[in-house]
C-alpha positions in Angstrom: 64.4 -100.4 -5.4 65.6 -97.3 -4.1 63.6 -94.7 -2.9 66.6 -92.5 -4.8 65.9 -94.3 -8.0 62.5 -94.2 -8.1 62.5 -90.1 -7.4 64.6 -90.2 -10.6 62.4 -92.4 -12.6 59.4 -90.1 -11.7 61.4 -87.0 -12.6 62.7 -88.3 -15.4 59.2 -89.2 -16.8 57.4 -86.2 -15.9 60.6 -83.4 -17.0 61.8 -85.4 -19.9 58.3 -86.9 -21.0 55.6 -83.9 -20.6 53.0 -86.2 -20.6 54.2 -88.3 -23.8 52.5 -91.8 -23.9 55.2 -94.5 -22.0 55.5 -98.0 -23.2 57.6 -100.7 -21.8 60.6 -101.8 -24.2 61.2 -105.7 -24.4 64.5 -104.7 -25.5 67.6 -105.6 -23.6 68.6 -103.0 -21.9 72.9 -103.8 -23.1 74.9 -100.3 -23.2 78.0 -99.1 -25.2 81.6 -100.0 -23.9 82.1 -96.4 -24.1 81.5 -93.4 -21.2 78.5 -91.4 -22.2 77.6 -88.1 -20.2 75.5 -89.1 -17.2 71.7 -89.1 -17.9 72.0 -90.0 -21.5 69.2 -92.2 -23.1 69.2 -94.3 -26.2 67.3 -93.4 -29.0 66.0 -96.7 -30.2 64.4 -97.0 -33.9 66.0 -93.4 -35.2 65.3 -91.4 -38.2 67.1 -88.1 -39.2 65.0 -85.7 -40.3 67.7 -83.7 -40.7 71.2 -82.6 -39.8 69.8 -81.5 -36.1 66.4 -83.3 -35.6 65.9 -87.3 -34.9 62.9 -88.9 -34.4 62.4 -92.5 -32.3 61.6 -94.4 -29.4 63.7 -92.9 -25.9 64.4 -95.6 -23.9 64.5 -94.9 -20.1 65.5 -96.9 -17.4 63.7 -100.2 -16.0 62.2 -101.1 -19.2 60.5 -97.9 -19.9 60.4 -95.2 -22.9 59.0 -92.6 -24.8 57.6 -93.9 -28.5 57.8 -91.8 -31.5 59.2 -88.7 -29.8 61.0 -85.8 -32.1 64.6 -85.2 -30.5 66.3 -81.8 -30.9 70.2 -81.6 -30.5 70.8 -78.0 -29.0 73.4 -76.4 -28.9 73.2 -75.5 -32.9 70.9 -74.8 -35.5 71.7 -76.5 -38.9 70.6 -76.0 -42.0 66.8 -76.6 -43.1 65.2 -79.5 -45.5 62.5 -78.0 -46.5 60.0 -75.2 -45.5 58.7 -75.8 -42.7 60.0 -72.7 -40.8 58.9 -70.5 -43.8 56.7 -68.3 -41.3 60.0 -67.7 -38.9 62.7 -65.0 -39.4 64.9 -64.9 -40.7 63.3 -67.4 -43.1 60.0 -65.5 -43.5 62.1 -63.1 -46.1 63.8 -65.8 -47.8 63.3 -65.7 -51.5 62.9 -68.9 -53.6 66.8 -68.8 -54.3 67.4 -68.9 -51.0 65.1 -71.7 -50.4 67.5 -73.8 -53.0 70.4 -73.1 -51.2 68.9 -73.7 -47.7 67.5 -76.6 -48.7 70.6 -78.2 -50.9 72.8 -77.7 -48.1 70.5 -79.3 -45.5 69.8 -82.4 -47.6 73.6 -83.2 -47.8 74.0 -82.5 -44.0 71.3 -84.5 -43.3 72.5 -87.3 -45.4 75.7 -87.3 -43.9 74.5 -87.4 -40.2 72.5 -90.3 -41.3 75.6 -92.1 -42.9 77.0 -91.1 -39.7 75.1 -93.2 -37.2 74.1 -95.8 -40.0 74.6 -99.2 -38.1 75.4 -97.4 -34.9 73.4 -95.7 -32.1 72.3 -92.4 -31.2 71.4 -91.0 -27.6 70.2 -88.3 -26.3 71.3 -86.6 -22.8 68.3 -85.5 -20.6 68.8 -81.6 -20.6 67.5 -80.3 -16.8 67.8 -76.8 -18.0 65.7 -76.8 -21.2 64.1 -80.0 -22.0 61.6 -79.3 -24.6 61.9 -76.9 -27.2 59.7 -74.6 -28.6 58.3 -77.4 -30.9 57.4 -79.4 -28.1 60.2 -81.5 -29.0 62.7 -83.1 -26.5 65.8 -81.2 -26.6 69.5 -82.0 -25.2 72.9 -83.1 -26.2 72.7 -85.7 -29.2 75.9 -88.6 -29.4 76.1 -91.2 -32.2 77.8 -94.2 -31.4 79.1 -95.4 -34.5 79.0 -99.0 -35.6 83.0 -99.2 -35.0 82.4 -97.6 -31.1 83.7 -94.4 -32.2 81.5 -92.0 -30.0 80.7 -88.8 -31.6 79.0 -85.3 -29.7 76.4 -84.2 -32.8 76.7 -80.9 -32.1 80.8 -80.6 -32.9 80.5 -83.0 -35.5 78.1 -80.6 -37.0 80.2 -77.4 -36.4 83.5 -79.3 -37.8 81.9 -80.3 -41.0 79.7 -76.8 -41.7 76.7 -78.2 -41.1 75.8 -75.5 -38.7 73.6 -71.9 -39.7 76.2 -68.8 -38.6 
């Protein structure tokens, strides 16, 4: 191996991984026939929570990945599920109609994003300039690779369908 490849393996791990457990994935390691941005990593085992958080297993290269890691797409902030961020403005002032509304509209994006990438995969692209958010979550550019090949950026998909807080 590379002495290149194994600076970016170490990089990768300590950047994108801030001390998350690593496991080795006896997965292969097969990839899309389609061009993803460079440094994009599948997300293996995903879960929507909703229209702009996923949660799974980051696979890196040589047989190595993250388990169990909550993914951010930035770029956007959708709409919430529930009330988690009660404590934040502007949702700190919300009242308990504005909950309903918040909370309607982010159950149906969230459960369009997951009929979205249902049978397909999502990745995530390593973000060098901000990768963890303020949750401690990994945070970068999301793409679904549909079950048909389709490739779809998250972050557009979620701005063309109004999925996305103004």
């Amino acid at each position: 191996m590379k002495t290149r490849d194994w600076i970016l393996f170490f990089a990768v791990y300590i950047l994108l991984c801030g001390g998350t457990f690593i496991a080795a994935f006896a997965i292969s390691a097969d990839k899309p026939d389609v061009k993803l941005p460079p440094l994009t990593f599948e997300v293996l085992r995903f879960q929507f929570h909703d229209v702009d958080t996923v949660r799974g297993d980051v696979r890196l290269p040589w047989g190595a990945g993250i388990l169990d890691k909550s993914i951010r797409a930035n770029g956007f902030d959708g709409w919430e599920v529930d009330k988690t961020r009660k404590g934040v403005a502007p949702f700190s002032s919300f009242t308990e109609a504005q909950w309903s509304v918040e909370t309607a509209k982010g159950e149906k994006a969230r459960d369009e994003v997951r009929a979205l990438a249902k049978g397909g995969r999502v990745y995530v692209q390593w973000n060098i300039k901000d990768e963890n958010s303020v949750y401690g979550r990994i945070e970068g550019p999301l793409w679904i690779v549909k079950a048909n090949g389709e490739v779809v950026e998250l972050r557009s998909w979620a701005i063309l369908n109004g999925h996305v807080r103004k």
